[in-house]
Kinemage of the C-alpha trace (Angstrom):
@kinemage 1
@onewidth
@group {chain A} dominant
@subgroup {mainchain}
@vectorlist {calphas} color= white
{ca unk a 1} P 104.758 11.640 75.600
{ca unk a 2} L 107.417 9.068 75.066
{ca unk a 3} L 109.966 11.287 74.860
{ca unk a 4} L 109.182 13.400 77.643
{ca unk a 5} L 109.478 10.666 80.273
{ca unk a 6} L 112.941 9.675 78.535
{ca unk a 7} L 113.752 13.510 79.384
{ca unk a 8} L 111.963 12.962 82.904
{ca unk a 9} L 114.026 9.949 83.891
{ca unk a 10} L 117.458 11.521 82.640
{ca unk a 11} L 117.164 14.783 84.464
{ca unk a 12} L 116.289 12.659 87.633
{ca unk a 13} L 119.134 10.602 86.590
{ca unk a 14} L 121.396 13.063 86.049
{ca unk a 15} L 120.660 14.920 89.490
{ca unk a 16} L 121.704 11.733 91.237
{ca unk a 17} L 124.575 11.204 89.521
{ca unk a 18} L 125.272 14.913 90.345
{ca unk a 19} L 124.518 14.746 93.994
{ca unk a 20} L 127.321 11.599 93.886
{ca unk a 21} L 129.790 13.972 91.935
{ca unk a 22} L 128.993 16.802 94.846
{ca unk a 23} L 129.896 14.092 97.255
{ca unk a 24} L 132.890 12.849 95.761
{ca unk a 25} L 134.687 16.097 94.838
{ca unk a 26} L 133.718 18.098 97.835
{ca unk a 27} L 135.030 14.720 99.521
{ca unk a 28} L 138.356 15.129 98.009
{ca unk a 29} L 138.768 19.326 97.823
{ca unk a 30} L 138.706 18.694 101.661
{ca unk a 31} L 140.545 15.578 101.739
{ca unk a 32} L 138.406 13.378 103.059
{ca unk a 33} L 136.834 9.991 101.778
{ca unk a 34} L 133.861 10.777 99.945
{ca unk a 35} L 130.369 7.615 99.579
{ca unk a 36} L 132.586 4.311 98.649
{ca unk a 37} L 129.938 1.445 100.384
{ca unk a 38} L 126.655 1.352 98.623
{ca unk a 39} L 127.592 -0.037 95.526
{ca unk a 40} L 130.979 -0.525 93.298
{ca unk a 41} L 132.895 3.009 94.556
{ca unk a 42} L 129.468 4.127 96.189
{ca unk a 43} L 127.834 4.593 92.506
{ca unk a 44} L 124.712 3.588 94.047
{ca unk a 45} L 124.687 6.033 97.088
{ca unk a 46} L 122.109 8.488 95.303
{ca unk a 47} L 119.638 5.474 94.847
{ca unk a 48} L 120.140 4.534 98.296
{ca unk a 49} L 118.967 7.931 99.845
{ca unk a 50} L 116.065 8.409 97.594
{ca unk a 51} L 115.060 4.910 98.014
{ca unk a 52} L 115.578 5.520 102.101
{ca unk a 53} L 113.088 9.063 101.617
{ca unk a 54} L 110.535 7.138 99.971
{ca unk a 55} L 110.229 4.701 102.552
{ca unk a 56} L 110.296 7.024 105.508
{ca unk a 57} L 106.997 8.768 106.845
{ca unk a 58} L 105.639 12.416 105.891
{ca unk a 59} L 105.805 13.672 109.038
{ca unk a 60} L 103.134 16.904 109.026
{ca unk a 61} L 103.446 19.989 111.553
{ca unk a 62} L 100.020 19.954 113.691
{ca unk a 63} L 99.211 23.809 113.236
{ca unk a 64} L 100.565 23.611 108.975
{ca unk a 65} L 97.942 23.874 106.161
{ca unk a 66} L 98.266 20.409 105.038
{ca unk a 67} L 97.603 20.010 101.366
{ca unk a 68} L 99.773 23.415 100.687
{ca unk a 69} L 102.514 22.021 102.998
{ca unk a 70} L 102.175 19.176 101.072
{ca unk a 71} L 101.761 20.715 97.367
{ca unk a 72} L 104.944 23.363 97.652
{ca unk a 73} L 107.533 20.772 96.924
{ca unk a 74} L 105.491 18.762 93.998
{ca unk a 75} L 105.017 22.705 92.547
{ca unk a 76} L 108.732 23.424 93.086
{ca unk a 77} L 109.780 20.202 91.198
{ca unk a 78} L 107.327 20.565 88.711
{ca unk a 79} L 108.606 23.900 87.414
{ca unk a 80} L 112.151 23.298 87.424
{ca unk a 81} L 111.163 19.694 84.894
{ca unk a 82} L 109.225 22.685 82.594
{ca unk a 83} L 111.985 24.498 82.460
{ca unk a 84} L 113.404 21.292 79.425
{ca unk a 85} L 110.056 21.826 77.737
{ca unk a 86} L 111.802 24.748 75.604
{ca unk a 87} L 115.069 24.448 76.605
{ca unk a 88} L 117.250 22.342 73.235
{ca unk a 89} L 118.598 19.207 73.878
{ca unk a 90} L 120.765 19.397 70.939
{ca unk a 91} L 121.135 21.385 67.879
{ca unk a 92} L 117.499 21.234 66.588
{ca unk a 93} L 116.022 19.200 69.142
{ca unk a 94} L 113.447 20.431 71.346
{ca unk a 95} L 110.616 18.313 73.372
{ca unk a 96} L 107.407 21.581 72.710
{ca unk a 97} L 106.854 23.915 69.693
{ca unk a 98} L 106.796 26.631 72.674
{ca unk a 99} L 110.360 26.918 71.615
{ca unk a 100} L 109.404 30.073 69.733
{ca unk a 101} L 109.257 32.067 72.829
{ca unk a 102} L 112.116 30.150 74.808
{ca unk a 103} L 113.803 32.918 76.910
{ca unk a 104} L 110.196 34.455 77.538
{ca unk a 105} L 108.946 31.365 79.037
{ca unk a 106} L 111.762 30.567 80.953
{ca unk a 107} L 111.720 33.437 82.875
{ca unk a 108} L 107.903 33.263 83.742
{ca unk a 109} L 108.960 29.848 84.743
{ca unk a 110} L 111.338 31.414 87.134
{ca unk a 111} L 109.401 34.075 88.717
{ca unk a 112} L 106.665 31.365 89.472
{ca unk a 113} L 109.362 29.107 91.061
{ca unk a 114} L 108.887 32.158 93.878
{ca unk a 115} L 105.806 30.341 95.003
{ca unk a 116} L 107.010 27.563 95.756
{ca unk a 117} L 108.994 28.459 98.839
{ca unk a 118} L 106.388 31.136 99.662
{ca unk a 119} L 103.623 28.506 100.310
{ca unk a 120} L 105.903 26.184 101.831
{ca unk a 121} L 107.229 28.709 104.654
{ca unk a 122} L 103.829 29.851 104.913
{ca unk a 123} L 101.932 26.446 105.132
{ca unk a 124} L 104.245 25.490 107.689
{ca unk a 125} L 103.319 27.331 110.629
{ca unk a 126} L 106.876 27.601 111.981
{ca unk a 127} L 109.142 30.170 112.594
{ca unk a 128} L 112.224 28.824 111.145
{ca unk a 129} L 110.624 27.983 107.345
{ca unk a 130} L 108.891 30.998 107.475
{ca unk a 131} L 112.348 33.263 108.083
{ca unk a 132} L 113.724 31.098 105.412
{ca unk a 133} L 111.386 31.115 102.829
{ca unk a 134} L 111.172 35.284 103.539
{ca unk a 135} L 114.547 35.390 102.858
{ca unk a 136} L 114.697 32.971 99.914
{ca unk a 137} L 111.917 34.995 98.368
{ca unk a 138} L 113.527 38.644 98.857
{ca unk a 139} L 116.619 36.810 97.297
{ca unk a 140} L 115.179 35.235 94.646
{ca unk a 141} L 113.326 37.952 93.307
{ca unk a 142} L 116.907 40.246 94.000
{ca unk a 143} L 118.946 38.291 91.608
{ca unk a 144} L 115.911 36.870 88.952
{ca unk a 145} L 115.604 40.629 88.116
{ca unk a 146} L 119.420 40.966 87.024
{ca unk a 147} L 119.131 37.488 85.514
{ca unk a 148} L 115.794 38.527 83.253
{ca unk a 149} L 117.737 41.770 82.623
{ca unk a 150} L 121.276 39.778 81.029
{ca unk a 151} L 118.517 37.734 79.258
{ca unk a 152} L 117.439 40.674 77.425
{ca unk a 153} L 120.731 41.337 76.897
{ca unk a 154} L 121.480 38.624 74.750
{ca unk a 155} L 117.481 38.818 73.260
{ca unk a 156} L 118.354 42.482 71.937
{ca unk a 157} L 122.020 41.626 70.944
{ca unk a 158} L 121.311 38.592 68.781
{ca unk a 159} L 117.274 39.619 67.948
{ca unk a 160} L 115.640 36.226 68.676
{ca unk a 161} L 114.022 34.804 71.898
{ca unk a 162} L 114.338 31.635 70.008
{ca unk a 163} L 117.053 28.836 71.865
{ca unk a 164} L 117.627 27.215 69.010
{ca unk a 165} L 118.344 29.882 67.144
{ca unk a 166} L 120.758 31.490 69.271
{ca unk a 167} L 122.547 27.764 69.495
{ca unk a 168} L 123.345 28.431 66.162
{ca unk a 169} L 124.226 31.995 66.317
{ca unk a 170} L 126.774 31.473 69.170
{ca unk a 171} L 127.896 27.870 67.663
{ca unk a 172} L 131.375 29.797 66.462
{ca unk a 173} L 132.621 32.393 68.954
{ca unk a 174} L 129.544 34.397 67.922
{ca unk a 175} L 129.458 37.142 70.738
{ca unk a 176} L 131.156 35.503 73.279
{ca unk a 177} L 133.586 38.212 73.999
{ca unk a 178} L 131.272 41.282 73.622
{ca unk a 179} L 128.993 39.325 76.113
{ca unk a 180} L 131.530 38.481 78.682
{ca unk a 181} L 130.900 41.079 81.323
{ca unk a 182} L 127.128 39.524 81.101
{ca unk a 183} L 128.643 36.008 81.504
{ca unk a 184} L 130.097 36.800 84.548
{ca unk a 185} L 127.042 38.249 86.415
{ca unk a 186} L 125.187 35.667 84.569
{ca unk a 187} L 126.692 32.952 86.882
{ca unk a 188} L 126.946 35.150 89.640
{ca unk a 189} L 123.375 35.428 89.580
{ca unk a 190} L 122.586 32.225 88.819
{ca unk a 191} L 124.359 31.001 92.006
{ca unk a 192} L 122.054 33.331 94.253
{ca unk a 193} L 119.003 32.689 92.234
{ca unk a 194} L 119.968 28.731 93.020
{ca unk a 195} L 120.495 29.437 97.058
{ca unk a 196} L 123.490 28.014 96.436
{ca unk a 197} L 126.622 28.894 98.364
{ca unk a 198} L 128.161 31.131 99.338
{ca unk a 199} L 124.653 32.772 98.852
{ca unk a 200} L 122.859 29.642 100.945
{ca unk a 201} L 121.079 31.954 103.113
{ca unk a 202} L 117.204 30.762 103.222
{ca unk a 203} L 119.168 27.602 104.404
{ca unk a 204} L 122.187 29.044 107.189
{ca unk a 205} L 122.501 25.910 109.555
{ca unk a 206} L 123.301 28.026 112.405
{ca unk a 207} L 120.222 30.582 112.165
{ca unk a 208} L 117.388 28.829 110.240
{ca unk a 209} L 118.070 25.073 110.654
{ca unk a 210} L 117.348 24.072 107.064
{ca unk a 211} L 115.302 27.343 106.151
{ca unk a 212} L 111.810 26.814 104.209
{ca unk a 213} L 112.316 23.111 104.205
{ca unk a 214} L 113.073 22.386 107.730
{ca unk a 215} L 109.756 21.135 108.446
{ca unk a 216} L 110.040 18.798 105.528
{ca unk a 217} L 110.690 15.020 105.241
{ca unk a 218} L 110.250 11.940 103.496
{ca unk a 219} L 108.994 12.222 100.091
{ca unk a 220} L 108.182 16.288 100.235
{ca unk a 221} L 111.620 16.764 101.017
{ca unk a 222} L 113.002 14.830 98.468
{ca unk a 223} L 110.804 16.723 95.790
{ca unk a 224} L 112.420 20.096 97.170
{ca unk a 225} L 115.966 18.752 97.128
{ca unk a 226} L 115.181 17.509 93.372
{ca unk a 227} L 113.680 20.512 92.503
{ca unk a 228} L 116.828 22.472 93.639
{ca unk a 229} L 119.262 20.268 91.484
{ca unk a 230} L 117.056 20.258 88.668
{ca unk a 231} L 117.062 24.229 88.776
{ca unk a 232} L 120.749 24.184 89.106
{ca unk a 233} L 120.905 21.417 85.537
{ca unk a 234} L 118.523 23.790 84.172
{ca unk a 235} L 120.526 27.079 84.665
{ca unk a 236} L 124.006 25.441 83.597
{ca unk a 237} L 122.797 24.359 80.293
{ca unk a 238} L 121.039 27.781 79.733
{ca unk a 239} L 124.091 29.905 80.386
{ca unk a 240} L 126.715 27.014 77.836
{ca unk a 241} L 123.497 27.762 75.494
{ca unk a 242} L 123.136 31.580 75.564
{ca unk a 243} L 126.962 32.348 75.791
{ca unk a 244} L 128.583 29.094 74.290
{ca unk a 245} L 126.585 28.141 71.588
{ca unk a 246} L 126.596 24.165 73.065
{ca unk a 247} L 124.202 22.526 75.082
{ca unk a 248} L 125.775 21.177 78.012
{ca unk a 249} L 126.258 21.559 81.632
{ca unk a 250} L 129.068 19.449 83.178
{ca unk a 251} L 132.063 22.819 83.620
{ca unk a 252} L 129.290 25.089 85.256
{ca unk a 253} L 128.186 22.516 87.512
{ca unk a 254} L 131.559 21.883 88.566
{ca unk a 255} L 131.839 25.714 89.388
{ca unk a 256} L 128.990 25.543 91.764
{ca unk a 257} L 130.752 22.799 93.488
{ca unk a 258} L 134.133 24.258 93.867
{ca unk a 259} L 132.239 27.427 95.063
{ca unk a 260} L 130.175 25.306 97.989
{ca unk a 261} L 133.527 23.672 98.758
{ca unk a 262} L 136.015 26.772 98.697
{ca unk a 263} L 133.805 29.874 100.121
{ca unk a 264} L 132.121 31.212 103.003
{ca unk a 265} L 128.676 32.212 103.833
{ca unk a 266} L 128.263 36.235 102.515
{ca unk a 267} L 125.777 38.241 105.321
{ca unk a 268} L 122.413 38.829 103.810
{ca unk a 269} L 122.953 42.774 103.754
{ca unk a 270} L 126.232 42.332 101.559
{ca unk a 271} L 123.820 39.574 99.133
{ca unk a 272} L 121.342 41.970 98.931
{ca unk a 273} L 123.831 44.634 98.355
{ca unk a 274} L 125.934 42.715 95.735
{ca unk a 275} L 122.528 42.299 93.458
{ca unk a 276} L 121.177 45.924 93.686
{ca unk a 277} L 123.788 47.890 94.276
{ca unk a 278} L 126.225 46.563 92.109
{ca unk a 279} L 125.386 43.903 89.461
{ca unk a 280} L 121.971 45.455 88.817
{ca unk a 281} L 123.237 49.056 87.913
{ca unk a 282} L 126.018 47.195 85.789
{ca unk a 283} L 123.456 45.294 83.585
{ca unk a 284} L 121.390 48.190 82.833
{ca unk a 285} L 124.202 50.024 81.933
{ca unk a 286} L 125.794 47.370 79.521
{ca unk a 287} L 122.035 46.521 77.680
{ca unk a 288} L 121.796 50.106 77.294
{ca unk a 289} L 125.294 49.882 75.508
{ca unk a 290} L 126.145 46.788 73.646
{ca unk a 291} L 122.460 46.383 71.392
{ca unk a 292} L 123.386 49.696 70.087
{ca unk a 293} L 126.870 49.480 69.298
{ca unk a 294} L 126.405 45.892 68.023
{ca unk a 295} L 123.747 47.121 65.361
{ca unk a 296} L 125.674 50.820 64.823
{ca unk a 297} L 129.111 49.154 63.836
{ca unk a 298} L 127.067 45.934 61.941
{ca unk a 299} L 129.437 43.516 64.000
{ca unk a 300} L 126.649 40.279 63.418
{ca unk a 301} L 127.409 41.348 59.462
């Protein structure tokens, strides 16, 4: 119990620290001045704006469903902290004995993250979160099927669904290179599976306001914006874990920073496109390919 609020408290830790880093590089990719007031060189920013959330009002829509309006966010949040229940915190180290089935429950984790923005553009009884949440749902479930597919990839090439135990298998180069291609599309997907630019779509200022969270404030916001960050923590340290063999985070998160910074908005058609068209095909192809000629040609030895 212990041990899963230390986890608790670092992952929220960690996702301000990362919103500051966001901030601050973003800040200086576009030269600009990024937070420098609240606190010694604006480390304290973060705490600021969650402390400012907090204190602010839930504001509810007249027409929503209330306690769904109010649940989606909590739900969203909730399953992006059980995502560190089987994910390893070092080599050995795990917070559940559900670590026997890692990949497996992670991406049942994933597909029930769905919900979360389909109850909150629902609940909402607006038109803007319910375009948004449409479209982050028909996105989501796009790019989670290529992601469960590279997952399987690396299940059949190394022949555990165990994290720990492909930590140690990729710990020296391992597979690294045979599993490139799926690295790649790995963090291509990830980025779309995220909402993250340039595949922020459920959120486009210009047509949806803030997408399924524009009705959203206070508190229930926060959870949402946590939620996201978590999600993106969460999908970082997977892909160092499944293609590095280290648990860690900080260069992928960096890459989803230069890519909000550096690139414009893709069209929905050409998202859409991009994950079944051309990175789904791709994947099925290449788990079709390497498991075989990995076990054929004895590469693991």
């Amino acid at each position: 119990m212990i041990a899963t609020l230390i986890v608790v408290l670092c992952v929220v830790l960690s996702v301000a620290l990362m919103t500051l880093a966001e901030r601050n590089i973003m800040g200086a990719m576009q030269r600009r001045i990024g937070p420098n007031k609240v606190g010694y060189l604006g480390l304290l920013q973060p705490f600021a704006d969650g402390i400012k959330l907090i204190l602010k009002e839930t504001v509810l829509p007249l027409e929503s469903s209330h306690w769904l309006f109010l649940g989606a966010p909590f739900v969203t949040f909730y399953l992006a902290l059980l995502n560190w229940l089987v994910l390893p915190l070092d080599y050995g180290v795990a917070l559940s004995e559900l670590l026997g089935g890692g990949i497996l429950i992670l991406i049942a984790i994933s597909e029930l993250s769905i919900y979360g923005v389909i109850y909150s553009g629902w609940a909402a009884n607006s038109k803007y979160p319910f375009l948004g949440s449409l479209r982050s749902t028909a996105q989501m479930i796009s790019y989670s099927v290529s992601l469960s597919l590279i997952l399987l990839t690396v299940i059949f090439t190394l022949g555990t669904v165990n994290l720990l135990e492909i930590l140690a298998a990729q710990a020296p180069i391992g597979l690294f290179f045979p599993l490139l291609p799926m690295a790649i599309l790995f963090m291509i997907s990830a980025v779309a599976e995220t909402n993250r630019a340039p595949f922020d779509l459920p959120e486009a200022e210009s047509e949806l306001v803030a997408g399924f969270f524009t009705e959203h404030s206070a508190v229930s916001f926060a959870y949402f914006f946590l939620g996201e960050y978590t999600s993106i923590l969460v999908i970082c340290t997977l892909f160092f874990i499944l293609f590095f063999g280290v648990s860690a985070a900080l260069p992928m998160i960096f890459f989803f920073i230069w890519l909000r910074a550096s690139l414009a908005r893709l069209r929905f058609d050409q998202l859409l496109r991009l994950g079944w068209a051309h990175i789904l095909p791709f994947t099925i192809a290449y788990i079709l390919f390497l498991p075989p000629f990995i076990f054929t040609f004895d590469i693991l030895g």
